[in-house]
DSSP file (Angstrom, degrees, kcal/mol; ACC not computed):
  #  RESIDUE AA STRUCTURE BP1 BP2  ACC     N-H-->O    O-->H-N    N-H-->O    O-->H-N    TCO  KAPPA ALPHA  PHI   PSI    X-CA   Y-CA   Z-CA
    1    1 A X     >        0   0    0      0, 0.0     4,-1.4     0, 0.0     5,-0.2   0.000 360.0 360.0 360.0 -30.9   -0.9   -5.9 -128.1
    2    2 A X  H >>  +     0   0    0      1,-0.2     4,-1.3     2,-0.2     3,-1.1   0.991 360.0  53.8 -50.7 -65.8   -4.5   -5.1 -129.0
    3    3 A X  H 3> S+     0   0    0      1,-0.3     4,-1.6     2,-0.2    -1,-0.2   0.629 102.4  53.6 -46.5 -34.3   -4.0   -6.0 -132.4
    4    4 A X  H 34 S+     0   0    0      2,-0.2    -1,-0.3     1,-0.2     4,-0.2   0.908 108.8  51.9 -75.1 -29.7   -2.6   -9.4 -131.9
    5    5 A X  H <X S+     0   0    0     -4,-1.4     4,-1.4    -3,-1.1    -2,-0.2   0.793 104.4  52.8 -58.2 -38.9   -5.7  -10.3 -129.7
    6    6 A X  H  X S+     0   0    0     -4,-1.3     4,-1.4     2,-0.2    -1,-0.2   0.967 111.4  47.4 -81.8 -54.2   -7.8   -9.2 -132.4
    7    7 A X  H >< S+     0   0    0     -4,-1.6     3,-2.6     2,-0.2     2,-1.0   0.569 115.3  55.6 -38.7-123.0   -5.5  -12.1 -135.5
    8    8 A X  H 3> S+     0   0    0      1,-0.3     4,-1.3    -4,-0.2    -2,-0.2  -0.073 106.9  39.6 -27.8 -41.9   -6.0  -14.6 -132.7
    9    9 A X  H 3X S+     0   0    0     -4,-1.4     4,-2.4    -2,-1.0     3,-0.4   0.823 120.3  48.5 -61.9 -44.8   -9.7  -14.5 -132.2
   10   10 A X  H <X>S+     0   0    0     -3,-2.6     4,-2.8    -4,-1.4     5,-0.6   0.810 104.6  54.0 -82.7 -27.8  -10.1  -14.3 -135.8
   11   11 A X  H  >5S+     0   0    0     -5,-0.2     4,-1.9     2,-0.2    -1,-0.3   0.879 109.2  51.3 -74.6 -29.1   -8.0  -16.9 -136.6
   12   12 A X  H  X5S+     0   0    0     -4,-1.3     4,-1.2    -3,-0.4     3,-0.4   0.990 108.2  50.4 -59.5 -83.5  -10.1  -19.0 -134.1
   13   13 A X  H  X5S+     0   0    0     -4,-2.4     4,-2.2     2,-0.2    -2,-0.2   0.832 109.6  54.6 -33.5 -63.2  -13.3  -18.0 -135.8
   14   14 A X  H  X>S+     0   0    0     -4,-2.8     4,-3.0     1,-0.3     5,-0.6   0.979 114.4  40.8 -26.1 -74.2  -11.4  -19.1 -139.3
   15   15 A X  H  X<S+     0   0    0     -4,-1.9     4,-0.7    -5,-0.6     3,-0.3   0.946 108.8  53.6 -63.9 -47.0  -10.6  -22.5 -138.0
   16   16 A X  H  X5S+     0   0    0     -4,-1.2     4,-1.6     1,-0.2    -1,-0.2   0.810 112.4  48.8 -81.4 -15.5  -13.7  -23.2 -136.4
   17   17 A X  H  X5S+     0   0    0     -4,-2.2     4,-3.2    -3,-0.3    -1,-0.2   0.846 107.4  54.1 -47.7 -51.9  -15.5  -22.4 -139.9
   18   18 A X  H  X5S+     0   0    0     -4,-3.0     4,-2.5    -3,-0.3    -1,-0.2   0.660 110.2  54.1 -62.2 -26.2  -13.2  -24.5 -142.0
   19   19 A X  H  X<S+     0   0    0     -4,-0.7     4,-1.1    -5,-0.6    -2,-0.2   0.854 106.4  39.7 -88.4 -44.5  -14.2  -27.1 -139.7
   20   20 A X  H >X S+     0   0    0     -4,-1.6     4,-1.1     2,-0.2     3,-0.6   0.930 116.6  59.9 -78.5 -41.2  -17.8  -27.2 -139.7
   21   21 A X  H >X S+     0   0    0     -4,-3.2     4,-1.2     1,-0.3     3,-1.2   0.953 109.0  44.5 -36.0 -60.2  -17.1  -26.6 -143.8
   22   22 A X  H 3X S+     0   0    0     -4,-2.5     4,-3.2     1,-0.2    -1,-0.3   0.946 113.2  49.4 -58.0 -41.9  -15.2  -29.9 -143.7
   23   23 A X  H << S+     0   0    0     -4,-1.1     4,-0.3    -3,-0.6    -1,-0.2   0.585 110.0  51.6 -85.1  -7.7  -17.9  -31.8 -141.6
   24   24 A X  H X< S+     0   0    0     -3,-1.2     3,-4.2    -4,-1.1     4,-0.2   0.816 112.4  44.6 -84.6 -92.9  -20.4  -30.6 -143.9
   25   25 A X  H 3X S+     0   0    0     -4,-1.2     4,-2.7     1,-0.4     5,-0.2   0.741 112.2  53.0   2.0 -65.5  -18.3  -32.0 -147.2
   26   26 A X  H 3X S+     0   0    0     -4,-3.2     4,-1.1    -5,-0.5    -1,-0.4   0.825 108.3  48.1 -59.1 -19.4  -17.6  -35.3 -145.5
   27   27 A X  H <4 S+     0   0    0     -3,-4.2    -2,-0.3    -4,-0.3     3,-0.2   0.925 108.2  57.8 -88.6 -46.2  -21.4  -35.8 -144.7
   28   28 A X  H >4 S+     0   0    0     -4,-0.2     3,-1.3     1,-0.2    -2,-0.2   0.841 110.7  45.9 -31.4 -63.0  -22.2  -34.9 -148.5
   29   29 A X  H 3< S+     0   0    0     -4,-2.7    -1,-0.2     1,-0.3    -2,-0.2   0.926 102.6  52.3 -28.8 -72.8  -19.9  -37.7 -149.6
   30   30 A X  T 3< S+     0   0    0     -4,-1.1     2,-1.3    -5,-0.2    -1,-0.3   0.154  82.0 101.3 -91.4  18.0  -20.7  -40.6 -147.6
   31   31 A X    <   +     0   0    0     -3,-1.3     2,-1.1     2,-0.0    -1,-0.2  -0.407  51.5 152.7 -76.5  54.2  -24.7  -40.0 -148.8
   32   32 A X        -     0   0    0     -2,-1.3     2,-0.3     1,-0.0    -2,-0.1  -0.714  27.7-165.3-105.1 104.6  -24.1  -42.9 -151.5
   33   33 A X        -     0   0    0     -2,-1.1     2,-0.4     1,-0.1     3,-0.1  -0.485  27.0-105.6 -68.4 129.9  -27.5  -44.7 -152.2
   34   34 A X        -     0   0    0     -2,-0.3    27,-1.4     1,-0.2    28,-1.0  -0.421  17.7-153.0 -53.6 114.7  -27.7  -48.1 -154.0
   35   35 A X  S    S+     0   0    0     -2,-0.4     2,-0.5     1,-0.2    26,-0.3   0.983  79.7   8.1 -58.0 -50.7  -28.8  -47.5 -157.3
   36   36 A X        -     0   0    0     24,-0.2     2,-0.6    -3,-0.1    -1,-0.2  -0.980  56.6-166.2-146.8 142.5  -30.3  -51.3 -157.4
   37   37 A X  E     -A   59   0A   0     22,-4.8    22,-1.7    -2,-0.5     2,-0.7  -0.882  18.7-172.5-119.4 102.8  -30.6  -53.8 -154.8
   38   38 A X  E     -A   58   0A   0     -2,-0.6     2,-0.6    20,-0.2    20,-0.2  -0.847  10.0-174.5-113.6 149.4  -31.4  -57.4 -156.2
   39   39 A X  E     -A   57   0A   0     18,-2.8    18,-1.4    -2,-0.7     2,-0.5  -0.973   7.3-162.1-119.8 119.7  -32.4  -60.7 -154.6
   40   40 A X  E     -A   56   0A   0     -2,-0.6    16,-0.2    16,-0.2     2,-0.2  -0.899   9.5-177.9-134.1 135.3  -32.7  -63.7 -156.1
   41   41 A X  E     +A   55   0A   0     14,-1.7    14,-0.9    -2,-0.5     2,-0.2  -0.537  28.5 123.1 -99.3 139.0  -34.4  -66.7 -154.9
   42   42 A X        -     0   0    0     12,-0.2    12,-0.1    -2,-0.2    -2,-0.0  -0.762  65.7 -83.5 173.6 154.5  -34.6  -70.3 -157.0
   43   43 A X        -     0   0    0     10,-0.3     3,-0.1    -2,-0.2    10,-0.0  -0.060  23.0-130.8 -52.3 179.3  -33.3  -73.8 -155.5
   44   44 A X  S    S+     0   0    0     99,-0.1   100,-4.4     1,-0.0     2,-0.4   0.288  90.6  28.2-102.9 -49.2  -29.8  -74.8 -155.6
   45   45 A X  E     +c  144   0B   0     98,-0.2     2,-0.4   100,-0.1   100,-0.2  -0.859  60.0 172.9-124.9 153.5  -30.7  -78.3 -157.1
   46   46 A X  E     -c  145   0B   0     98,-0.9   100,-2.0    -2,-0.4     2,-0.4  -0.977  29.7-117.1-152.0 164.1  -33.5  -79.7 -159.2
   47   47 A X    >   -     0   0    0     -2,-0.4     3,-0.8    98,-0.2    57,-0.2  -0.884  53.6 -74.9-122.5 180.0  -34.1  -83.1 -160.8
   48   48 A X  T 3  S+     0   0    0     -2,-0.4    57,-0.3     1,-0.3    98,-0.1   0.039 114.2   6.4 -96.1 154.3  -34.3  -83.4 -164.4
   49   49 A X  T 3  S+     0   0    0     55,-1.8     2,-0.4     1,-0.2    -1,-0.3   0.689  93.1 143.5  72.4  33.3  -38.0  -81.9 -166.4
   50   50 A X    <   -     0   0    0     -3,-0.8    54,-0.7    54,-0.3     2,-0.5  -0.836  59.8-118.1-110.8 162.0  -38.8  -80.7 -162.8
   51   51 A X  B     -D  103   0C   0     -2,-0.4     2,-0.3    52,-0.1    52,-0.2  -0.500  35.7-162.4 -98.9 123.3  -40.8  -77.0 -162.9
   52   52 A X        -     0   0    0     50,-0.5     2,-0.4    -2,-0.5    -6,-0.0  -0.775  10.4-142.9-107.2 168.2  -38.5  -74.5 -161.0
   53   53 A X        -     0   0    0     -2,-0.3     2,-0.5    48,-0.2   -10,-0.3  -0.974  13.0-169.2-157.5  99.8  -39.7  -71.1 -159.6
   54   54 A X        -     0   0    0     46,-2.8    46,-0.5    -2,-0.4   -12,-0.2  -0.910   5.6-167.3-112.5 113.8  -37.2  -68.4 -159.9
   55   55 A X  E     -A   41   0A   0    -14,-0.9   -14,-1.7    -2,-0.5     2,-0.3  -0.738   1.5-167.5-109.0 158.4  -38.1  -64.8 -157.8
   56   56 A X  E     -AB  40  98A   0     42,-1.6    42,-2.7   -16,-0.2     2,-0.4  -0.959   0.5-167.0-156.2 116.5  -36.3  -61.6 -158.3
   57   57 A X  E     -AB  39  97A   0    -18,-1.4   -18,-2.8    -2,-0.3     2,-0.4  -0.958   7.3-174.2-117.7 110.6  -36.7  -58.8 -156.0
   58   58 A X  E     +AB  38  96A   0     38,-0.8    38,-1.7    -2,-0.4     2,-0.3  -0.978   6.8 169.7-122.5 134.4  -35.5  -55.5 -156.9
   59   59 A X  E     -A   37   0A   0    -22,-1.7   -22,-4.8    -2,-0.4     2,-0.2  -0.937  14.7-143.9-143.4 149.1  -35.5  -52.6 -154.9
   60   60 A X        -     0   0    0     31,-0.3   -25,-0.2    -2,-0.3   -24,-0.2  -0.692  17.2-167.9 -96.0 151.7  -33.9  -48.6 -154.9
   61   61 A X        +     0   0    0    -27,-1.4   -26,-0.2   -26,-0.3    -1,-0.1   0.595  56.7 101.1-114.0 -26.7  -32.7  -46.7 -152.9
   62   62 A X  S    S-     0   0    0    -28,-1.0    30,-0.4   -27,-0.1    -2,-0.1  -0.034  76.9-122.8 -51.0 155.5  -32.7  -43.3 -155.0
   63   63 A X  S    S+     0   0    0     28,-0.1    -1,-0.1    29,-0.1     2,-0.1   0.564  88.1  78.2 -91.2 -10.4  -35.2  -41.1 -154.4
   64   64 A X  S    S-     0   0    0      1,-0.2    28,-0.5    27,-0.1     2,-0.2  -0.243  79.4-117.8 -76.9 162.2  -36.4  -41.2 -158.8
   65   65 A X        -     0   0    0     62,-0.2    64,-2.1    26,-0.2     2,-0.3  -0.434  29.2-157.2 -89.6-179.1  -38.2  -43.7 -160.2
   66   66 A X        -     0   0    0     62,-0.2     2,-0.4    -2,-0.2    24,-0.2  -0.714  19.6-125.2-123.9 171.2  -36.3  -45.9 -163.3
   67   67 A X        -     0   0    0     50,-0.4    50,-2.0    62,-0.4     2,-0.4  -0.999  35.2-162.7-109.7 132.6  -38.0  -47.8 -165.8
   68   68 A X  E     -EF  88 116D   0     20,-1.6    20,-2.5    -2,-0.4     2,-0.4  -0.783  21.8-164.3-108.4 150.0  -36.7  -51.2 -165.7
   69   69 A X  E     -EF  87 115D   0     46,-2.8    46,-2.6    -2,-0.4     2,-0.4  -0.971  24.8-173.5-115.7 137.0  -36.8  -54.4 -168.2
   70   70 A X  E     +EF  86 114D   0     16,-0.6    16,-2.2    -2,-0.4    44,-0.2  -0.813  15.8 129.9-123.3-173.2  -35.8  -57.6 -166.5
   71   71 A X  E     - F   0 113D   0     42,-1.0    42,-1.1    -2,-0.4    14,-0.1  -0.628  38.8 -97.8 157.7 151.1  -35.1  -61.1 -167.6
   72   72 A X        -     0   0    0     10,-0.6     2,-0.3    40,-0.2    40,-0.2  -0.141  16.4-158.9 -95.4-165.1  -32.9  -64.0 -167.4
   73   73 A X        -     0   0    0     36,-0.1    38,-3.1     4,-0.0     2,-0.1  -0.923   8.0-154.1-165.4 153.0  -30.4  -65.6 -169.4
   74   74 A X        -     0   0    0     -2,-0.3    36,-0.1    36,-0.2     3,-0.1  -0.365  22.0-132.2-115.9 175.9  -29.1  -69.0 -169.4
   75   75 A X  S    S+     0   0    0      1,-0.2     2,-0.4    -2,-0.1    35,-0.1   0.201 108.3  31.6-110.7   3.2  -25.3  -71.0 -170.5
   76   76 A X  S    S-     0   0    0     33,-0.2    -1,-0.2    30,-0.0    -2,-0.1  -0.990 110.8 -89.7-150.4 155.0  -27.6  -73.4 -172.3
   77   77 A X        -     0   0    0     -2,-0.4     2,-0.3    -3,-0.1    -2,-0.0  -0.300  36.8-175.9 -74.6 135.4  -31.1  -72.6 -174.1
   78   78 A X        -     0   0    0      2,-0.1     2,-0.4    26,-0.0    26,-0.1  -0.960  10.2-154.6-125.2 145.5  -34.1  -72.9 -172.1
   79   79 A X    >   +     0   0    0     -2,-0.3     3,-0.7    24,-0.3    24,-0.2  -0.630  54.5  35.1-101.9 155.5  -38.0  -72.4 -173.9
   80   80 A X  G >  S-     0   0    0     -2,-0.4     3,-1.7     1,-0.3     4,-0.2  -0.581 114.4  -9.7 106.4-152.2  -40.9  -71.5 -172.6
   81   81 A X  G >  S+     0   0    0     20,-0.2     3,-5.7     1,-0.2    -1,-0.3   0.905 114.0  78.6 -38.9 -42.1  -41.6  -68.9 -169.7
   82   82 A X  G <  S+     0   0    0     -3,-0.7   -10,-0.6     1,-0.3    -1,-0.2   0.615  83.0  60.6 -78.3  11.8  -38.3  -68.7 -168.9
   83   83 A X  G <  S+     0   0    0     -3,-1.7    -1,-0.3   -12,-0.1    -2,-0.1   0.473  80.1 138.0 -67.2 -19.1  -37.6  -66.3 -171.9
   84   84 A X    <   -     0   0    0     -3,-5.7     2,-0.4    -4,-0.2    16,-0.0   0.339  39.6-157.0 -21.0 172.0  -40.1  -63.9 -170.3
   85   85 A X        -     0   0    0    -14,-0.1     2,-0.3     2,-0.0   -14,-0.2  -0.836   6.2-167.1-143.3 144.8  -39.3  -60.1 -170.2
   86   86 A X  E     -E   70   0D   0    -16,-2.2   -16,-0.6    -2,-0.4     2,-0.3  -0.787   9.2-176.1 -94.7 166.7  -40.7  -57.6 -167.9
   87   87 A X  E     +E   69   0D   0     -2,-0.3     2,-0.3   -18,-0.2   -18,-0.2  -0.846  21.0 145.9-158.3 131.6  -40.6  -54.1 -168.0
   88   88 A X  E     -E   68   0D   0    -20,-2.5   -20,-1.6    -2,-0.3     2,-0.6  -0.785  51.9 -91.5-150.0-166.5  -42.1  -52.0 -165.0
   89   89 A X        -     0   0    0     -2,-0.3     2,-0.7   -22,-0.2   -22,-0.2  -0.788  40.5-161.3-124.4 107.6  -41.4  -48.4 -163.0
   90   90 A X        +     0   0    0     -2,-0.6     2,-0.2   -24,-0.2     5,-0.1  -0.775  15.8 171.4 -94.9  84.3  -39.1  -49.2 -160.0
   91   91 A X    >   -     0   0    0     -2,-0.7     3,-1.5     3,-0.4   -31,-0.3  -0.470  45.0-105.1 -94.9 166.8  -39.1  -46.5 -157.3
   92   92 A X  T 3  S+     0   0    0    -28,-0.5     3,-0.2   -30,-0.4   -29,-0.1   0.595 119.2  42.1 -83.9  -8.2  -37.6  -46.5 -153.9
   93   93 A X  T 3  S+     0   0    0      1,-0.1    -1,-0.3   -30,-0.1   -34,-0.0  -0.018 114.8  65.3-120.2  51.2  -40.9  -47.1 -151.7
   94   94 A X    <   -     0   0    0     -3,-1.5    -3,-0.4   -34,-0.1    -2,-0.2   0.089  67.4-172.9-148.6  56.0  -41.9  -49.6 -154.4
   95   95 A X        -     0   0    0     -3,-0.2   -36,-0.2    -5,-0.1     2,-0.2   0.416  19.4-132.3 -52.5 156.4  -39.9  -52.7 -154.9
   96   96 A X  E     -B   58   0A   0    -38,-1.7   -38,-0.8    -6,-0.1     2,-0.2  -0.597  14.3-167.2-105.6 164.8  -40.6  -55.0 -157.7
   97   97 A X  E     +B   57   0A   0     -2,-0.2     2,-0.3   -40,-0.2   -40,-0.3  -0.706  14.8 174.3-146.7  96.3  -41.0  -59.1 -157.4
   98   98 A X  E     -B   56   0A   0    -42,-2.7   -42,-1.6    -2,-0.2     2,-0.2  -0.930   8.7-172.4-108.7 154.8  -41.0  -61.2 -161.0
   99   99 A X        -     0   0    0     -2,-0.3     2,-0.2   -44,-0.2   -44,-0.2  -0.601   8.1-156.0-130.8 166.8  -41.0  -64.9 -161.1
  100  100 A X        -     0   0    0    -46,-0.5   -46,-2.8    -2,-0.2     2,-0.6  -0.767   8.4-152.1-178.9 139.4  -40.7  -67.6 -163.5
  101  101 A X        +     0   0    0     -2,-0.2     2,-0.3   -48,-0.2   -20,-0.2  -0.811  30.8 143.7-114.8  87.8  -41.5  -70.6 -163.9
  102  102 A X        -     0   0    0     -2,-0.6   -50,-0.5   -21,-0.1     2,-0.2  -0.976  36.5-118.7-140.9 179.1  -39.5  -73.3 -166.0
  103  103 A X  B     -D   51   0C   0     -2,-0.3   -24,-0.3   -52,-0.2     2,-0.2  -0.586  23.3-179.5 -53.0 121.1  -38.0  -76.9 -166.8
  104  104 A X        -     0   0    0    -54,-0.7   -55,-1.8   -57,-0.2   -54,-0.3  -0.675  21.6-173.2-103.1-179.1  -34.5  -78.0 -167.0
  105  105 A X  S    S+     0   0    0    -57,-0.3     2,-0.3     1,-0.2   -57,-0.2   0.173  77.8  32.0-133.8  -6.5  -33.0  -81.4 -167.7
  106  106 A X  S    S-     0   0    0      1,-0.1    -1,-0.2   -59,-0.1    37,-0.1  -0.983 100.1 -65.9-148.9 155.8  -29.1  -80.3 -167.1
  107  107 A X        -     0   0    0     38,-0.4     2,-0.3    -2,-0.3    37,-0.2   0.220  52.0-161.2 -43.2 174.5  -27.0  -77.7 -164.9
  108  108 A X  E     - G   0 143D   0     35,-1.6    35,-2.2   -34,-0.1     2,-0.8  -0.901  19.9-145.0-158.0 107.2  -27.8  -74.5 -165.8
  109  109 A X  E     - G   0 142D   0     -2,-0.3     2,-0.9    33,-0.2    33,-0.3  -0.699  32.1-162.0 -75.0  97.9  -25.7  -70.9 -165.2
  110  110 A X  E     - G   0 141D   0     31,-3.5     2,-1.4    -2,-0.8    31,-0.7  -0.687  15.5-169.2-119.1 111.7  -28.6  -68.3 -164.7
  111  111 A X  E     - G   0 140D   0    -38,-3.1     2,-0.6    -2,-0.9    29,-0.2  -0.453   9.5-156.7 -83.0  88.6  -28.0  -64.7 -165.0
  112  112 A X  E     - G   0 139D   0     -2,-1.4    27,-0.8    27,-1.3     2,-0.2  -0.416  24.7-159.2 -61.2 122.4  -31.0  -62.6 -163.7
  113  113 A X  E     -FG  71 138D   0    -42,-1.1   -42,-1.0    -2,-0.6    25,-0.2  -0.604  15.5-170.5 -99.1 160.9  -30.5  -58.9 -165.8
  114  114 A X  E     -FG  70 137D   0     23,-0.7    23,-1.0   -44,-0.2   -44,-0.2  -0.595   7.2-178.8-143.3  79.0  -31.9  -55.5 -165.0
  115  115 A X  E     -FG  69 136D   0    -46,-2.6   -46,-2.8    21,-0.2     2,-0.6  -0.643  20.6-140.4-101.4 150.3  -31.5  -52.8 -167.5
  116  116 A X  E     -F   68   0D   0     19,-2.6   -48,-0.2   -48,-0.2     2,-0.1  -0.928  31.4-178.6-125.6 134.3  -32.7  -49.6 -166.9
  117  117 A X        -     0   0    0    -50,-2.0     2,-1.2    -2,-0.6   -50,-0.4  -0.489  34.7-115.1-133.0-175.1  -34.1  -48.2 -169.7
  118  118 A X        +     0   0    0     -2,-0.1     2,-0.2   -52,-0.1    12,-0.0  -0.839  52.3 149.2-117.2 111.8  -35.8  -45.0 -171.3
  119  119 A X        -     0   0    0     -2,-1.2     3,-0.3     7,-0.0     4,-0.3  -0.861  41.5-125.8-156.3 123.3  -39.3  -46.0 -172.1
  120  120 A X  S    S+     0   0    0     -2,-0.2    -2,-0.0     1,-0.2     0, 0.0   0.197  80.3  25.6 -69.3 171.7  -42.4  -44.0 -172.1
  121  121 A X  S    S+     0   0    0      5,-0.1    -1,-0.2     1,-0.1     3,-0.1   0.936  96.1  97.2  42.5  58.4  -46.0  -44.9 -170.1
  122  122 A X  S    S+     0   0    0     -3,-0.3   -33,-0.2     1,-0.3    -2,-0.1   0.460  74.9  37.1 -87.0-102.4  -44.3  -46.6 -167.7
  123  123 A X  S >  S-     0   0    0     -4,-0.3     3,-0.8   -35,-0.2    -1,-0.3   0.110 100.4 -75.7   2.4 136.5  -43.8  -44.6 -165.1
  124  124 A X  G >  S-     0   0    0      1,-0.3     3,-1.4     3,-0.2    -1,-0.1  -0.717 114.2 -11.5 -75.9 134.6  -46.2  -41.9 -163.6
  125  125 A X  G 3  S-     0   0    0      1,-0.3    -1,-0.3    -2,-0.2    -2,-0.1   0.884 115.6 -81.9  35.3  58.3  -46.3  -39.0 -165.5
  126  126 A X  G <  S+     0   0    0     -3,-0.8     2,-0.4     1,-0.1    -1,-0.3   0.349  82.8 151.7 -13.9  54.9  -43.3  -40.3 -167.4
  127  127 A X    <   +     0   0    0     -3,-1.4    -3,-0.2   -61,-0.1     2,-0.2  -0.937  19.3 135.2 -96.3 108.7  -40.9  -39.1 -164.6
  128  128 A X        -     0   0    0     -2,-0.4   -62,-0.2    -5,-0.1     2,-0.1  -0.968  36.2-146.9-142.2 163.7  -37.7  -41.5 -164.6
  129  129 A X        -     0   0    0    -64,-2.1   -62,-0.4    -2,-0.2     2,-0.3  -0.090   3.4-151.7 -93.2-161.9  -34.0  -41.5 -164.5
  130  130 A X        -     0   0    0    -64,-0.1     2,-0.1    -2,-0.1     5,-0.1  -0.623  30.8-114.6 171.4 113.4  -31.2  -43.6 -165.8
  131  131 A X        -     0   0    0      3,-0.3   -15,-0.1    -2,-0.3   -65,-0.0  -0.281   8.9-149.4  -3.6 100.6  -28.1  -43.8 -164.1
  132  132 A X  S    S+     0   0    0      1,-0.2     3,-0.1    -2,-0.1    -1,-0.1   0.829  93.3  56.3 -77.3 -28.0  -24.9  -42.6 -165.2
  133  133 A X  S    S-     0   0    0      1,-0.3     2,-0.3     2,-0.0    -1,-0.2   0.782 127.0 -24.6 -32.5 -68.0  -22.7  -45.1 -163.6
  134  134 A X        -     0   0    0      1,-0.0    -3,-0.3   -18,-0.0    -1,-0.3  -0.933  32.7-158.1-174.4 162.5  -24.4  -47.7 -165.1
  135  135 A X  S    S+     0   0    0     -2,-0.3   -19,-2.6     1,-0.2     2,-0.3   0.004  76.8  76.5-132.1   5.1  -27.7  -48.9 -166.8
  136  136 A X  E     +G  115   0D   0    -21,-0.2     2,-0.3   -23,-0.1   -21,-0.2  -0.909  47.3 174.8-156.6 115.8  -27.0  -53.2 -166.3
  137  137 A X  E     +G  114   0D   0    -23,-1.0   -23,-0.7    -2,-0.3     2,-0.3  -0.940   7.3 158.7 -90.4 132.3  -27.4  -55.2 -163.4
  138  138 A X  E     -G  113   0D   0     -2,-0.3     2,-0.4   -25,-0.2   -25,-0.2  -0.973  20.1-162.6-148.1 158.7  -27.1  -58.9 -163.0
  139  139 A X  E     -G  112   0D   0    -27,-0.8   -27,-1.3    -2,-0.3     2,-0.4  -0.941  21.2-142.4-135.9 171.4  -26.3  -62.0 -160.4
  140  140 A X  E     +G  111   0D   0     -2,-0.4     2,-0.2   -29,-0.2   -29,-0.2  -0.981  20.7 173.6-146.0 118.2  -25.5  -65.1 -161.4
  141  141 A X  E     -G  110   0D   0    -31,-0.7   -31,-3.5    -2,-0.4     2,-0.5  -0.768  21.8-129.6 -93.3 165.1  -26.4  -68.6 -160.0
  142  142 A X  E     -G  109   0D   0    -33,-0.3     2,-0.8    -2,-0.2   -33,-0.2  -0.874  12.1-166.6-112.4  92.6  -26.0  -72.3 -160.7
  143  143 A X  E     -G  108   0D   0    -35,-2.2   -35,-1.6    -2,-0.5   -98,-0.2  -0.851  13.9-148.3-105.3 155.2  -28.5  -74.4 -160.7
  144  144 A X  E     -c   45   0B   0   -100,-4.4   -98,-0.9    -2,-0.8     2,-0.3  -0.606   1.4-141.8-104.0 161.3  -27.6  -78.1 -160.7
  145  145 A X  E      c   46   0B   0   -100,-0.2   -38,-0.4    -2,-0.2   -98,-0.2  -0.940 360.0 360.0 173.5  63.0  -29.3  -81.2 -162.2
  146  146 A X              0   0    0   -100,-2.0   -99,-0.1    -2,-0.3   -40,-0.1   0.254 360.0 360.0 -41.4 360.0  -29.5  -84.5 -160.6
């Protein structure tokens, strides 16, 4: 009778182990951090040769820096700034904000990009990652043309 007393207790120890094991596991999981978080600001409407302002707010949540290049890209060609590139070192308690400034005269599909890329003296002490998941981030707006 001893002996069964001694299985049951253990077998309770067993299960309550497996159990904090699982609650550890499940907490491991669900620690999924954004690789990139964009917002992007610009009007909805414009009238024709009028100067537009497009801001792009990028933010991390990973705990590395990246180096990033951004820039847009348009469904019809536009000159001037809004060809810009950036390229800067995006870390998670240091969010990024590029702008650009340009004239359309017709609606316009505008894809703000984000690649993150491997480029030196960028970054401090050229410590950054790159993503395995993926390296290209984009949104896409409309603006329209009165």
């Amino acid at each position: 009778m001893h002996f069964l007393q001694l299985q049951l207790r253990a077998s309770h120890v067993t299960l309550l182990l497996v159990f904090c094991l699982l609650l550890g596991t499940n907490k491991a999981q669900e620690d999924t951090r954004q690789v990139m978080i964009m917002d992007l600001q610009m009007p909805q409407t414009t009238r024709a040769n009028e100067e537009v302002t497009v801001k792009l707010v990028v933010k991390t949540e990973l705990r590395e820096c990246m180096v990033i290049k951004t820039y847009l890209v348009s469904s019809t060609p536009i000159d001037g700034p809004f060809n810009y590139r950036f390229t800067g070192c995006l870390c998670e308690d240091y969010p990024r904000t590029f702008y650009w400034d340009f004239q359309t005269n017709s609606t316009v599909t505008i894809a703000a990009v984000v690649d993150v890329i491997r480029q030196l003296n960028i970054c401090p002490n050229n410590k950054a990652v790159i993503p395995i998941e993926a390296n290209r981030f984009h949104i896409l707006r409309t603006l329209y043309t009165n």
